[in-house]
C-alpha positions in Angstrom: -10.9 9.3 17.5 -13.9 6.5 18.5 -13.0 3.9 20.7 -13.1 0.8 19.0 -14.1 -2.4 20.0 -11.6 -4.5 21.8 -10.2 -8.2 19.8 -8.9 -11.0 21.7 -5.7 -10.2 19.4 -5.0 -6.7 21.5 -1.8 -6.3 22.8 -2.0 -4.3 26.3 -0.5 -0.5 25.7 2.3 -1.4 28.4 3.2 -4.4 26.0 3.2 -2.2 23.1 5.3 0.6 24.9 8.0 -2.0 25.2 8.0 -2.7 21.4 6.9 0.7 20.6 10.7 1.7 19.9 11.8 -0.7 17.7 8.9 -0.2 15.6 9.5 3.5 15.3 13.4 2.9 14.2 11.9 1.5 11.0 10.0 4.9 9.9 12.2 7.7 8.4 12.1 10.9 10.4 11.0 13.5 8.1 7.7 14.6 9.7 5.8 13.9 13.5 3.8 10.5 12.9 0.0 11.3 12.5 -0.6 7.8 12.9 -1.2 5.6 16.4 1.2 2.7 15.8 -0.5 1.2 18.5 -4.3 0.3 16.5 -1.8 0.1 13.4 -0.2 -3.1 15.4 -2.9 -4.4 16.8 -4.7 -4.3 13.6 -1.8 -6.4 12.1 -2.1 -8.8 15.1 -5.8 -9.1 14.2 -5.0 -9.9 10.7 -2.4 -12.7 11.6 -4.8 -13.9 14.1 -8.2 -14.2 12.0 -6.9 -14.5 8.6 -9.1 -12.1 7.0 -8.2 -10.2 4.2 -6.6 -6.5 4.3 -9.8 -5.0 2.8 -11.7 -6.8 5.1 -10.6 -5.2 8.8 -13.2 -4.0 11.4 -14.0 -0.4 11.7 -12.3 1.3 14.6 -8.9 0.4 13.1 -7.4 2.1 11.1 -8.0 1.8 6.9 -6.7 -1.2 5.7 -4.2 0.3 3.0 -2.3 1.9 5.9 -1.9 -1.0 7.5 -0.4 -2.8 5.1 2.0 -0.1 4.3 3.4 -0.3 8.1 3.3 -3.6 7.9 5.2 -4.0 4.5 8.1 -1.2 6.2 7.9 -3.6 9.2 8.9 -6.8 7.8 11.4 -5.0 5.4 15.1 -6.2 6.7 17.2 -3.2 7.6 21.0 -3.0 6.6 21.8 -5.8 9.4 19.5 -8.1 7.3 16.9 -7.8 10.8 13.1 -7.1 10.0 11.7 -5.8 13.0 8.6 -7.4 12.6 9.9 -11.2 12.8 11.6 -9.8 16.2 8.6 -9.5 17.4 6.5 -12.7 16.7 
């Protein structure tokens, strides 16, 4: 994978690795993750952050439609009514 180009919107990876866990509780285990939650959340952050559309992120993260599906499982409210997502910001 190419290194991207860093946003003002990054989170450090020691911030992420402290969040890391509770946005891994929200995926169902059936498979390893392919995916690096960490670009997947900072991409998020970069959306919040500029405003642009989905379609309309950088290269370097990852495509947009995967994204938005962590992002939609993200702010989902587990059984305790708690989306993991709103925890976070």
């Amino acid at each position: 994978m190419t290194q991207r180009k860093p946003y003002p919107s990054d989170i450090s990876p020691e911030q992420f690795a402290q969040i890391r866990p509770l946005l891994e509780s929200v995926r169902k285990r059936t498979k390893p993750p392919t995916m690096d939650l960490y670009e997947v959340f900072n991409a998020v952050l970069y959306l919040l952050k500029s405003g642009c559309q989905w379609r309309m992120l950088p290269e370097g993260f990852p495509k947009w439609y995967t994204v938005y599906s962590y992002f939609a499982k993200w702010k989902e409210p587990d059984q305790d009514g708690i989306r993991a997502f709103s925890l976070l910001l």
